[in-house]
C-alpha positions as CSV (number, residue, x, y, z in Angstrom):
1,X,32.2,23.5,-21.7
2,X,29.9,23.7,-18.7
3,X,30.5,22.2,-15.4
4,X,28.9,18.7,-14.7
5,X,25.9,18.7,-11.7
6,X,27.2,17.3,-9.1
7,X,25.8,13.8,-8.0
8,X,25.8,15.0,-4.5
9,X,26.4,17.9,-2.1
10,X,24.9,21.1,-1.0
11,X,24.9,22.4,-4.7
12,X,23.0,19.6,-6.0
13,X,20.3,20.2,-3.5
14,X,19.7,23.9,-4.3
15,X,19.8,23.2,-7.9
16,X,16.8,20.5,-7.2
17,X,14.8,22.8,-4.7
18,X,15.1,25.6,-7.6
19,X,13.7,23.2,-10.3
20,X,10.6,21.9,-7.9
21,X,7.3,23.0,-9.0
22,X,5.1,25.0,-6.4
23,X,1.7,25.9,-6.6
24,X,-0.8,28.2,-4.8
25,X,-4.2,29.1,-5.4
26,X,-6.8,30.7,-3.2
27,X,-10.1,31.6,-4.4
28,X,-13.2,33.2,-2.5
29,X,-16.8,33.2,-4.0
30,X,-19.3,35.4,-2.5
31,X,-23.2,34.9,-2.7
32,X,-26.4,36.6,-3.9
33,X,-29.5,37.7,-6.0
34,X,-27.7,37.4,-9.3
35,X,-25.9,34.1,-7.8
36,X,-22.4,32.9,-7.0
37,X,-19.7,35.1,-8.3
38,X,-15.9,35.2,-7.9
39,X,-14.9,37.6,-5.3
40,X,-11.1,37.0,-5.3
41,X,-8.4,34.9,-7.4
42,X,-5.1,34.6,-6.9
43,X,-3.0,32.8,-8.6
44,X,1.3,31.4,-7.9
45,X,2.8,29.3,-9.2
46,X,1.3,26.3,-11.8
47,X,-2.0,26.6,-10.4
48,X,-4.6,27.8,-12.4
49,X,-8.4,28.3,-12.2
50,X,-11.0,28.8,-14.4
51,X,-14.9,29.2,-14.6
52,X,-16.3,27.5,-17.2
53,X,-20.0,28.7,-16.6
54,X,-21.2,32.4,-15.8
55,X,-24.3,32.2,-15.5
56,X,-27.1,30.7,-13.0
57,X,-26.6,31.0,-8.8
58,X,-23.9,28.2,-9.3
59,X,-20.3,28.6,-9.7
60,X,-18.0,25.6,-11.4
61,X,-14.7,26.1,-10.8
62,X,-11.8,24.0,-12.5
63,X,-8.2,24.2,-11.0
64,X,-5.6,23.5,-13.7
65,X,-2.1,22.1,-13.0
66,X,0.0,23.6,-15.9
67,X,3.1,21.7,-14.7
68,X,1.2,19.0,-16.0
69,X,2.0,16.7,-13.1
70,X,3.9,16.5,-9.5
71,X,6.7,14.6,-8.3
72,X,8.9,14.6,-4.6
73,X,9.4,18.5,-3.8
74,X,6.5,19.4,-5.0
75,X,3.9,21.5,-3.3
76,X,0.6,22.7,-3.8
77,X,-1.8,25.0,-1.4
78,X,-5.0,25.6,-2.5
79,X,-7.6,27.6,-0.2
80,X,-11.4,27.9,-0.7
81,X,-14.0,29.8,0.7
82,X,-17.5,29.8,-0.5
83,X,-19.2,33.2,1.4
84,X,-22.5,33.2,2.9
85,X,-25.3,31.7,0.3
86,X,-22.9,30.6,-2.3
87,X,-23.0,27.8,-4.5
88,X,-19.9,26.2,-5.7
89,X,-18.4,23.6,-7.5
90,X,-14.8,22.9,-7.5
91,X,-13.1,20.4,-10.0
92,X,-10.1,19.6,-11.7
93,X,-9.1,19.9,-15.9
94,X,-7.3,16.1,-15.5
95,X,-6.3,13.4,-13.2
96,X,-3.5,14.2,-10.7
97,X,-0.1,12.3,-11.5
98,X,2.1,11.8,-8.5
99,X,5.3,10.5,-10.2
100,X,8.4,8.4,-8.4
101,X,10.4,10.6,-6.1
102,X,14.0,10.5,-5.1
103,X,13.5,10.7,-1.7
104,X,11.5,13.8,-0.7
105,X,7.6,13.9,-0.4
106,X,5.2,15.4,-3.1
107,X,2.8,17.7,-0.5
108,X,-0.6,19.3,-1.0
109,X,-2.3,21.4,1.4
110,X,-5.8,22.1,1.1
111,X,-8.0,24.4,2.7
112,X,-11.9,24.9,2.7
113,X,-14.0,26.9,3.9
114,X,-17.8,26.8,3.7
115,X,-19.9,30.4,4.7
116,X,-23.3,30.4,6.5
117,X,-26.3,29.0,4.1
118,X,-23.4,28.3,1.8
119,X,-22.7,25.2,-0.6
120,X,-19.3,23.8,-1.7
121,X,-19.0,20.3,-3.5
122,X,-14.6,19.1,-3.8
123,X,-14.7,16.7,-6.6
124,X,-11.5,16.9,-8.0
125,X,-10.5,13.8,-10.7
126,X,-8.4,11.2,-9.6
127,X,-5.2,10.9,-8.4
128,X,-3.1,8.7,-9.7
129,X,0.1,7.4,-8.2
130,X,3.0,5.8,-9.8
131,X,5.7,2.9,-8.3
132,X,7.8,5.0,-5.8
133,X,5.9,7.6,-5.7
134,X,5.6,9.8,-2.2
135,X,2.4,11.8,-1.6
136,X,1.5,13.9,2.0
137,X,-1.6,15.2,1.5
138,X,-3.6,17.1,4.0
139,X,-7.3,18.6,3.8
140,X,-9.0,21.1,6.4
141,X,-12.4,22.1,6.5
142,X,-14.4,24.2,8.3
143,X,-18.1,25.0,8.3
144,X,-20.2,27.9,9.6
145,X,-23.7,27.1,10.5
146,X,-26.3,25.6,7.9
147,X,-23.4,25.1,5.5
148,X,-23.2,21.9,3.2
149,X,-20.4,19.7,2.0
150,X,-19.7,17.1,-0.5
151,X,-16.1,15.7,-0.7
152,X,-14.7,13.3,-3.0
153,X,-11.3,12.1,-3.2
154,X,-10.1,9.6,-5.5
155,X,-7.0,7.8,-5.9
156,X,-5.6,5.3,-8.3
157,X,-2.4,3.2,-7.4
158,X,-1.2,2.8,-10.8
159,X,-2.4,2.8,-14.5
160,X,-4.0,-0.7,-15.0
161,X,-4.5,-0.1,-18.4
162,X,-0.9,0.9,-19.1
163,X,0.3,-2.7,-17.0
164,X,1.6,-0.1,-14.2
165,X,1.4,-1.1,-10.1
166,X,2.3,0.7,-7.6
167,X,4.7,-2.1,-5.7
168,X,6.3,0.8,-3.2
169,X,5.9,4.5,-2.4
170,X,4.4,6.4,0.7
171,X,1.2,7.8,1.3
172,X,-0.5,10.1,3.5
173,X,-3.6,11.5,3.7
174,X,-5.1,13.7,6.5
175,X,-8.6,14.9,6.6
176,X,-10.1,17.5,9.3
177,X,-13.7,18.9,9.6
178,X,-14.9,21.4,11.5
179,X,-18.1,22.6,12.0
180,X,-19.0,25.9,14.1
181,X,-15.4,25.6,15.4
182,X,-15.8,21.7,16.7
183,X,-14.1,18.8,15.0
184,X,-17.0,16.7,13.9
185,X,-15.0,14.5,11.4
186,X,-10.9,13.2,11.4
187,X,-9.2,10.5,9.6
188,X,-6.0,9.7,8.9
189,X,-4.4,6.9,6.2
190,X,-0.7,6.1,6.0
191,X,0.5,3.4,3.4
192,X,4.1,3.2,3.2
193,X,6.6,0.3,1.9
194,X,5.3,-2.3,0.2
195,X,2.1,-0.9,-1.2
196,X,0.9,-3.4,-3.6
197,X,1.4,-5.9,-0.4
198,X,-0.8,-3.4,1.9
199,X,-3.6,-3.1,-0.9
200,X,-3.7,-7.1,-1.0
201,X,-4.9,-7.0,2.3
202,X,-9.2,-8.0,2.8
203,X,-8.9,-5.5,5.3
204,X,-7.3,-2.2,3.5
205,X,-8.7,-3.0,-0.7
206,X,-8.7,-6.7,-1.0
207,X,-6.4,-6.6,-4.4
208,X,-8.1,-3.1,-5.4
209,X,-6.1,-0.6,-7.3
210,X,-8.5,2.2,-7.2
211,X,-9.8,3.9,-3.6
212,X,-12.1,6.6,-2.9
213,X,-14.1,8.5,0.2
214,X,-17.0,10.2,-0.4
215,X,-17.8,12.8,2.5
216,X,-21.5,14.3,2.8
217,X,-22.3,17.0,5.2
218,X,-25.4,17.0,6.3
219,X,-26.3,13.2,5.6
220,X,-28.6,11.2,7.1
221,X,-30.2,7.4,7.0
222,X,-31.9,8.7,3.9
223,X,-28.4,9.0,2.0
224,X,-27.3,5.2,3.2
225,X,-30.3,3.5,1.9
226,X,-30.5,5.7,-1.4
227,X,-26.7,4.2,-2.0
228,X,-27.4,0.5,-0.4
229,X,-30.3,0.5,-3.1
230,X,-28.1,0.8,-5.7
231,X,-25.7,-2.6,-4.7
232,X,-25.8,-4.3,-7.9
233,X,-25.2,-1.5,-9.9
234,X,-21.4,-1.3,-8.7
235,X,-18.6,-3.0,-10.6
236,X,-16.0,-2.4,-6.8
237,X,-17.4,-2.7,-3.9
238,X,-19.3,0.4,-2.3
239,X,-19.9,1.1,2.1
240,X,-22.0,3.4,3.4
241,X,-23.0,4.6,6.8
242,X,-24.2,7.6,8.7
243,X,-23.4,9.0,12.1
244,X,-24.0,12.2,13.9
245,X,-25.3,14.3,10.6
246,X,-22.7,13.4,8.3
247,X,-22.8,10.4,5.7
248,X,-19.7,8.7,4.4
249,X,-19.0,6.0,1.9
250,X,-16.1,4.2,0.5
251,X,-15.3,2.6,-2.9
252,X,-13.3,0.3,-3.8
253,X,-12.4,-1.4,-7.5
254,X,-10.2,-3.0,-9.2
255,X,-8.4,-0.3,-11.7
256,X,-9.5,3.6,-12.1
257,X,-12.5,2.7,-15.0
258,X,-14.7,0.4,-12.3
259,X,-14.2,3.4,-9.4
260,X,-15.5,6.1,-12.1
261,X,-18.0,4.3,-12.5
262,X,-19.4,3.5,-9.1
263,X,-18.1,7.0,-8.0
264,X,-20.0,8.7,-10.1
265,X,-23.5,6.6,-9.6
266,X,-22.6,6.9,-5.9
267,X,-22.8,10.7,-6.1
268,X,-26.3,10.5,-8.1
269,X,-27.1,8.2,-5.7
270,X,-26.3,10.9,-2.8
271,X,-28.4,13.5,-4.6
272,X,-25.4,16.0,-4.4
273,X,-26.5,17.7,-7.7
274,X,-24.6,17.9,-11.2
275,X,-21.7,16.3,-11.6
276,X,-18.7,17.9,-13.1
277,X,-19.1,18.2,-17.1
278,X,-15.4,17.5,-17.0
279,X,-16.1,14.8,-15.4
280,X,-18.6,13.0,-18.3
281,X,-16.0,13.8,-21.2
């Protein structure tokens, strides 16, 4: 007969710390006259990538989760670096799932970094949160001169489809550019408690379900009137504005179907090149 887990103690907490899933993943692209090609991959952890395409001066990348999912203990660290002249496109195999925690944070850590001349688009699926879940996510980027950006980040506060809300839970999300070494964009959002009550709000998604921020580096007037063009195409609600050489919208809509949809016309709309093929299946 084997001895019963304790319901509390020290023991109990080094036999959940040893059953938490970690990730890490850092992967460097270099560029030149046959294209964008993988320079170094390394792999921890239940983080995977892999290269769908070959060929061409673009590189797609898709990170794959084969924990299949993260709850609170979690981490992930994933570090990027596109080398002068490269093109590259980083995605993910499936949508995120944050499930309920018992107490500690779920935390992801992710680190970009954009050469000279060099391209990078972050469109990573959506992540979706469940009821008590708790998520600390944090995103640095830093950009060398004449380097572009296009950042997505998508998150769903519950299945709609499956009759699932998101009622309580925590979180975080912390983004930091830097371009030549200056910050040149910061933002921080902090949801904690009563979510569902917070999202109800006109002023943080009016009843949406579904939120996303789309990040374009170097965007102009050009980009806001492209996407302003496009109003009645939406099924959520859509802003856009542009300050300083950056351009950045946010979506809102009412379940995770309506965002894909106005995310992915959004990003047409922005002229940031092919979309994921992932992201069409």
């Amino acid at each position: 007969m084997t001895d019963a887990i304790p319901a509390s103690g020290p023991l109990r907490s080094e036999i959940f710390a040893a059953n938490r899933a970690v990730g890490r993943l850092a992967l460097a692209v270099g560029g030149g006259p046959g294209g964008t090609r993988r320079t170094r991959v390394h792999e921890a952890g239940s983080l995977r990538a892999r290269f769908p395409n070959s060929s061409g001066q673009a590189l797609d990348a898709v990170i794959v989760n084969v924990a299949g999912g993260m709850t609170g203990g979690d981490r992930f660290d994933i570090g990027i670096e596109a080398g002068s002249g490269a093109r590259l496109c980083v995605t993910t195999a499936a949508a995120e799932k944050i499930y309920r925690s018992l107490g500690p944070d779920t935390k992801i850590a992710v680190k970009l970094g954009v050469g000279q001349g060099a391209a990078l688009a972050w469109l990573p699926q959506e992540t979706i949160l469940f009821d008590r879940a708790r998520l600390r996510r944090r995103i640095d980027v830093d950009l060398a001169p004449g380097a572009s950006l296009v950042m997505a980040e998508t998150t769903i506060f519950g299945r709609s489809a499956m009759g699932e809300t998101v009622v309580t839970g925590h979180f975080s999300d912390h983004w930091r550019v830097r371009s030549e070494g200056a910050l040149v964009f910061a933002e921080s959002v902090e949801l904690g408690g009563g979510i569902a009550q917070q999202l109800a709000a006109r002023a943080i998604a009016g009843g949406g379900a579904a939120v996303a921020s789309v990040l374009k580096i170097p965007g102009d007037e050009d980009n806001v009137a492209a996407v302003r063009a496009m109003q009645q195409a939406f099924a959520g609600e859509v802003g856009v504005s542009a300050w300083n050489g950056l351009a950045l919208a946010r979506c809102v809509a009412a379940d995770g179907a309506a965002l894909r949809h106005d995310l992915t016309k959004l990003l047409i709309a922005l002229g940031t090149g092919p979309l994921p093929r992932l992201w069409m299946n």
